[in-house]
C-alpha positions as a printed Julia matrix, in Angstrom:
200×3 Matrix{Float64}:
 -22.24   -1.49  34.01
 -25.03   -2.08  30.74
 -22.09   -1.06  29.24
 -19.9    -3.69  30.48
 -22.55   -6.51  30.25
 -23.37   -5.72  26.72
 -19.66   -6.34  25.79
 -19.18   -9.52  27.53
 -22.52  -10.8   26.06
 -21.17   -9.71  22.71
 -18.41  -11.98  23.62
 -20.19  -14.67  24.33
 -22.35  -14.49  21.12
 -19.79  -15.07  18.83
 -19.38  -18.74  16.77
 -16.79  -19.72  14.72
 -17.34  -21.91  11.76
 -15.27  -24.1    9.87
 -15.42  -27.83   8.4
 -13.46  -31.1    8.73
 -11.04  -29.66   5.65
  -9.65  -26.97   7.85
  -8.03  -28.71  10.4
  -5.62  -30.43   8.55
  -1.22  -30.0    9.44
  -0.65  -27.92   6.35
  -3.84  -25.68   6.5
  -2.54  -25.14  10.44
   1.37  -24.64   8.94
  -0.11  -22.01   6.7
  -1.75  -19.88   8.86
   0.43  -19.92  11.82
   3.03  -18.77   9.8
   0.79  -15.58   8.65
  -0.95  -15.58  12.14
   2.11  -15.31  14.44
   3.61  -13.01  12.14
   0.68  -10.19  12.36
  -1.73   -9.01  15.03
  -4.33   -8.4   12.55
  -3.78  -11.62  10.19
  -4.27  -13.28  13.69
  -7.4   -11.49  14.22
  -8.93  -11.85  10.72
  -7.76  -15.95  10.57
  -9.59  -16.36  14.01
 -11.88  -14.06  14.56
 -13.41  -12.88  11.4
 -17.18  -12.58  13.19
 -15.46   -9.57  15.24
 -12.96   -8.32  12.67
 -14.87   -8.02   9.14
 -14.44   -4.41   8.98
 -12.04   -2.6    7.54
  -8.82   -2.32  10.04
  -8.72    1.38  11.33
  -6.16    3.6   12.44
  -6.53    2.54  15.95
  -6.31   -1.31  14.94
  -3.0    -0.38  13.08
  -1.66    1.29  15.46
  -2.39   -1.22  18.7
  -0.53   -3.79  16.53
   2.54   -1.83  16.26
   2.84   -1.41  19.99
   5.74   -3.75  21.26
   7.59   -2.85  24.83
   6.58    0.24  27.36
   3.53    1.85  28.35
   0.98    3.33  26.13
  -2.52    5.17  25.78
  -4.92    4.2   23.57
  -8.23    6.44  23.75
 -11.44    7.12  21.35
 -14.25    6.49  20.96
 -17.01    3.67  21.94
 -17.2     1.2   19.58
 -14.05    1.65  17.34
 -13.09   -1.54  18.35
 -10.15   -0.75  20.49
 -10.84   -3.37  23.1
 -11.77   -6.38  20.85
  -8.75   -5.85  19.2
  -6.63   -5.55  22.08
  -8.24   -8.34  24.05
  -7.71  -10.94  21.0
  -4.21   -9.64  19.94
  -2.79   -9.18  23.33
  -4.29  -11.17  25.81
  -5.24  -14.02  23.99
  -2.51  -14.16  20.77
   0.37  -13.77  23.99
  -1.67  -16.72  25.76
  -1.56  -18.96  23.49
   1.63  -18.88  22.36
   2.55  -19.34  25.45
   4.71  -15.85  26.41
   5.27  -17.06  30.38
   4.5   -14.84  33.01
   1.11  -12.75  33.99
  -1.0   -11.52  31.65
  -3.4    -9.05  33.71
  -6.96   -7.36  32.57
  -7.58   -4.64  35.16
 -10.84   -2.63  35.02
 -12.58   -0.17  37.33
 -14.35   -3.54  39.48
 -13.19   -6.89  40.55
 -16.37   -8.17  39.37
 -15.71   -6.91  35.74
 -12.25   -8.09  35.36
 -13.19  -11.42  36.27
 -16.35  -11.91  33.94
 -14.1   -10.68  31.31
 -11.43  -12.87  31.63
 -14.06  -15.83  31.79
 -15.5   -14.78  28.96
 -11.94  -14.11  26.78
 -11.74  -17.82  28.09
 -14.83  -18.78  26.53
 -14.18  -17.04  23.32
 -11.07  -19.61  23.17
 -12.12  -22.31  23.79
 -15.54  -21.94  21.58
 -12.9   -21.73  18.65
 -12.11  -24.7   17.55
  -9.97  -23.96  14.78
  -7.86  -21.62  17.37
  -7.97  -24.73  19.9
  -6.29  -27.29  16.97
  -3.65  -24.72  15.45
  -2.15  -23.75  18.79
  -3.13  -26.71  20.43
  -4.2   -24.92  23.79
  -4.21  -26.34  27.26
  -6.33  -23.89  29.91
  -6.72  -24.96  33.98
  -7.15  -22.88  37.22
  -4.42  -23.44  40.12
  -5.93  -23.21  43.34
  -5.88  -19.57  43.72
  -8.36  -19.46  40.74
  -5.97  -17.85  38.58
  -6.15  -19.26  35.05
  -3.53  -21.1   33.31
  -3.14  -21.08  29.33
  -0.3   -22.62  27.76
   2.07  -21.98  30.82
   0.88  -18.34  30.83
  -1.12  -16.92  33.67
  -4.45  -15.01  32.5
  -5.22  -12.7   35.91
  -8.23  -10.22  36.8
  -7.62   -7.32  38.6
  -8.87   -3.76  39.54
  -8.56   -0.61  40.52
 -10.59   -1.97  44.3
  -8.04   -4.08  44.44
  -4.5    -2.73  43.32
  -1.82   -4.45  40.85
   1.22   -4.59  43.48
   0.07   -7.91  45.55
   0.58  -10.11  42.18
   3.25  -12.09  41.7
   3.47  -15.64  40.05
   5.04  -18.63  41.83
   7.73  -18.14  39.8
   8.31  -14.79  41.13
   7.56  -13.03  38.02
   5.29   -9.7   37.88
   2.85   -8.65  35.09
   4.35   -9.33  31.39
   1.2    -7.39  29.56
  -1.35   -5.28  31.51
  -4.76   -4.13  29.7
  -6.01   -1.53  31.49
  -9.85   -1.1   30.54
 -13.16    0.4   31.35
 -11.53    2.31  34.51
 -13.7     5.38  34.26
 -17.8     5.32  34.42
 -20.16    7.43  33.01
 -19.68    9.04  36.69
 -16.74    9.13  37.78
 -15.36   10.49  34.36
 -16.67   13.85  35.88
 -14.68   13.66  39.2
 -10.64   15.31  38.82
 -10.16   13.25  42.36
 -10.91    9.75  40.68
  -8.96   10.87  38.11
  -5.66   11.48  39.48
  -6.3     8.22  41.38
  -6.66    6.44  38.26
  -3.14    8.39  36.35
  -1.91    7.38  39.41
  -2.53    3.8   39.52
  -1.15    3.86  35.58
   2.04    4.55  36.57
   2.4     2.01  38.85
């Protein structure tokens, strides 16, 4: 949990800066065409408070990752969920993909402060908020809304096969984060629950 809170304060302490000069049509033409094109040109055009390292292996290889399921371990602060949180959750947001876009972690509680706060992050950018010109709301059910693409919290308390979207569509990305504890890491029940819930 000190864990968890440390990484959505994190979050919430980064500030983008720019000037009047950068938000101009061909500045935005310019890098939408390299940000659209690559995960990490989005994340170093965006981001470059959380991404001014060198990019790893691990950053590569999250980029490459297209259709299917896949397993991305190592270890604590390598920068695996940053980078998946901005280049898959909120890149696919903002451009608008359609369908559910779902961060699942071990609590409901979790999963919903860290959507709020990948909502946050967006919103404090204003140079993301004029180049993709982003529109965020919450339907009734709480669920938010960005760019006709649902943003959803789940967890493992609560189970992924209850979602659906209006439209009838079921999750189009799943992040799948922070399932295990510093406790129940230790237990071979909680983890076959948790390999279990994966292949759902």
């Amino acid at each position: 949990p000190e864990l968890d809170a440390r990484f959505e304060a994190f979050l919430d302490s980064i500030k983008t800066s720019i000037t009047r000069k950068d938000l101009t049509p061909e500045k935005r033409k310019e890098r939408r065409e390299r940000a659209d094109e690559s995960d990490l040109e989005f994340c170093k055009i965006y981001y470059p408070e959380i991404f001014h390292l060198p990019w790893n292996a691990a950053h590569r290889h999250i980029a490459g990752l297209k259709n299917g399921k896949h397993t991305v371990s190592g270890f604590r602060e390598l920068g695996k969920s940053a980078f998946c949180y901005v280049a898959k959750v909120i890149k696919p947001l903002i451009l608008g993909v359609g369908g559910i876009i779902n961060i699942s972690t071990r609590t409901q509680e979790i999963s919903q402060e860290r959507t709020s706060a990948l909502i946050r992050l967006m919103e404090r950018n204003r140079l993301l908020m004029y180049d993709y010109e982003i529109k965020v709301m919450q339907d009734k059910k709480g669920w938010y809304i960005v760019n006709n693409t649902i943003l959803l919290a789940t967890s493992v308390q609560v189970g992924l096969r209850s979602y659906i979207s209006d439209d009838f569509q079921r999750f189009k990305i799943s992040i799948q984060d922070d399932l295990y504890d510093r406790l129940s890491v230790k237990s071979e029940k909680d983890n076959e629950k948790r390999s279990e819930e994966r292949r759902v």
